[in-house]
N, C-alpha and C positions, 0 to 999 in steps of 0.2 A: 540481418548480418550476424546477429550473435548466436541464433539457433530456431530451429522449427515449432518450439515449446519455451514457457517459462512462467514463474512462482515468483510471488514474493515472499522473501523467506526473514523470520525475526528470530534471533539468540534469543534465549533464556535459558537460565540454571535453574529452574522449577517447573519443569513440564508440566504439574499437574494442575500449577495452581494458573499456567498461562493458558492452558486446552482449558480448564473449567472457565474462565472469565470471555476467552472466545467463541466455545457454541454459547456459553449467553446473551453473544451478541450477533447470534444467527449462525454461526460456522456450525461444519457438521463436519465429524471425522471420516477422511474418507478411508486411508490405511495407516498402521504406525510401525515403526520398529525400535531398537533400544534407544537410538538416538534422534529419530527426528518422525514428529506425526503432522500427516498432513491432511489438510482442511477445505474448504470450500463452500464459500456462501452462495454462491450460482454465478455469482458478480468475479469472482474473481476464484485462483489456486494460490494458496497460501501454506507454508510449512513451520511449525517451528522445530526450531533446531537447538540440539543441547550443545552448543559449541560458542566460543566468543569471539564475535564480529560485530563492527559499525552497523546496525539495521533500524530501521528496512532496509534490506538488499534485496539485488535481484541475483535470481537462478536460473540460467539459459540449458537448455539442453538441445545437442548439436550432434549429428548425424557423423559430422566427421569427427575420428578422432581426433586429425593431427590439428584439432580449433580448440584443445578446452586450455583450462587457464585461468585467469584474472585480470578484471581490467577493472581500473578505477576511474572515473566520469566524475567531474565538475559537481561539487555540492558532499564531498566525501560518500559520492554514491557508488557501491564494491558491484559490480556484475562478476556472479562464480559462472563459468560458463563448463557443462560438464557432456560427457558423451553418452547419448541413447538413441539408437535405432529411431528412425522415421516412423515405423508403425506402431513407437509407443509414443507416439505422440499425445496431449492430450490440451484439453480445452475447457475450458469453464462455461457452464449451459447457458448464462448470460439472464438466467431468472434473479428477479427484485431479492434482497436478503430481506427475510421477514420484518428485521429490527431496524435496520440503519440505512434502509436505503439502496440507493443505485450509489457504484463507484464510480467517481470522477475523474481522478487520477493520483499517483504518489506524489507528493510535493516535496520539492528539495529545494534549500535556500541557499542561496549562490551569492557574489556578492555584484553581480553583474549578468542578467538574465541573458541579455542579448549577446555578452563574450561565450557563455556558457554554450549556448544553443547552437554556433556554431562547432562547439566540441560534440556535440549529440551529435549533430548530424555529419561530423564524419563518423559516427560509429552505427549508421542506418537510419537514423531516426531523422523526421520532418515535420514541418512547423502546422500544430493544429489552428493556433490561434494565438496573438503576441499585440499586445501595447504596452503601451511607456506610461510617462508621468508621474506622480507622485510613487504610487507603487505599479513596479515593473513587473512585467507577468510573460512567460514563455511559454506556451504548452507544446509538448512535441510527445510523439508517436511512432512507433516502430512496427504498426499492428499487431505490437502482442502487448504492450504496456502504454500508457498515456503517463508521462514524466511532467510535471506543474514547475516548472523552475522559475521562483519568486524571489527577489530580491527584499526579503521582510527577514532577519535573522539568519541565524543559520538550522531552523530545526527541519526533520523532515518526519512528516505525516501522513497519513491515510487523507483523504477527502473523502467521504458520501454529499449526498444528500436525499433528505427523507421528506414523507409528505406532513408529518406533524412531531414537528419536535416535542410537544407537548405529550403526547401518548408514548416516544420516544423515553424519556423521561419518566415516566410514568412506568413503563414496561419492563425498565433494568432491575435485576435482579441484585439488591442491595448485599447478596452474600456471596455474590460472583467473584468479587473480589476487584473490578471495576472501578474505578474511580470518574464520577462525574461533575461536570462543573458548568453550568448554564451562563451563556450571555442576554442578558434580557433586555428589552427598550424601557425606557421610561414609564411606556403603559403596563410593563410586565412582562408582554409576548418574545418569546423566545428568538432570538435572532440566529444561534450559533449552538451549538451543544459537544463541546470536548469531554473525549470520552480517553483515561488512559488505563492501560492494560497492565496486572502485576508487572512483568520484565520490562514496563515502561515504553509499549509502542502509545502513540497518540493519534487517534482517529478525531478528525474534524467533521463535523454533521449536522451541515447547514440544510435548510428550507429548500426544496424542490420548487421553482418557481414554474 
């Protein structure tokens, strides 16, 4: 519904120091200009942007002009929805990021999954997978982005998951400028791996089961 194409795109006010911390964690640049360079782990199209916005957000591009705009979705989640030709469409090659893994999806904390989800899916999207219970989980899809809408807080994150969080860990680039924080079991083994980025995005990067 919102467009033929789209990015998640994250604000920062230090381009160089948020590009250096992201190809360290597999991105690779693919073009940039004064204000926004964009990225690509195979997994996903991702930009950042030297402008201030609630992000992660999403970036739609839409064949018609008279659709671009704004529209704000359940979880303080911004979709910029902007206008470019069908034939530039583009796609993410959907290869593993060397470092973190396969993407899961964006997670946005709501304060009621199952109200939420009903607002996604008037705006395109449909239900990948949803239970209740202690914590409530919504996942929904629009075939260009997979939305995680969780009822835990209100932060929203990245999700991967990798085959060894251990070598994960082990692999970061301590001068990238990354910040990491491990959750471990009792025996030590890695359960979780939070990874935040200078401008402050948060990738989650659990265990590949």
């Amino acid at each position: 519904m919102f467009g033929h194409s789209s990015r998640i795109v994250i604000s920062t006010s230090d381009m160089a120091s948020s590009v250096n911390a992201w190809t360290a964690l597999g991105f690779e640049v693919e073009s940039q200009d004064e204000s926004v360079i964009r990225l690509t782990d195979g997994q996903i199209l991702l930009s950042l942007i030297n402008e201030s916005f609630a992000s992660p957000a999403l970036a739609y591009f839409n064949s018609n002009s008279d659709k671009v705009g704004t529209v704000a979705l359940p979880g303080d989640l911004t979709v910029f929805i902007h206008h470019r030709p069908m034939e530039e469409e583009e796609r993410p090659t959907h290869e593993q990021n060397p470092m973190i893994g396969f993407f899961d999806a964006l997670a946005v904390g709501v304060p009621d999954p199952a109200v939420a989800r009903t607002v996604y899916e008037q705006h395109g999207f449909f239900v990948q997978e949803e239970w209740g219970g202690e914590y409530p989980q919504s996942d929904v899809t629009d075939g260009l982005n997979v939305i995680s809408l969780h009822g835990i807080g209100s932060k929203r994150f990245l999700a991967y998951s990798a085959d060894d969080l251990e070598d994960l860990v082990d692999a970061i680039d301590l001068e990238s400028g990354v910040d990491v924080a491990v959750n471990r079991t009792d025996d030590g083994i890695p359960q979780s791996v939070i990874l935040t980025t200078p401008e402050g995005t948060t990738i989650l990067v659990s265990e590949d089961l």
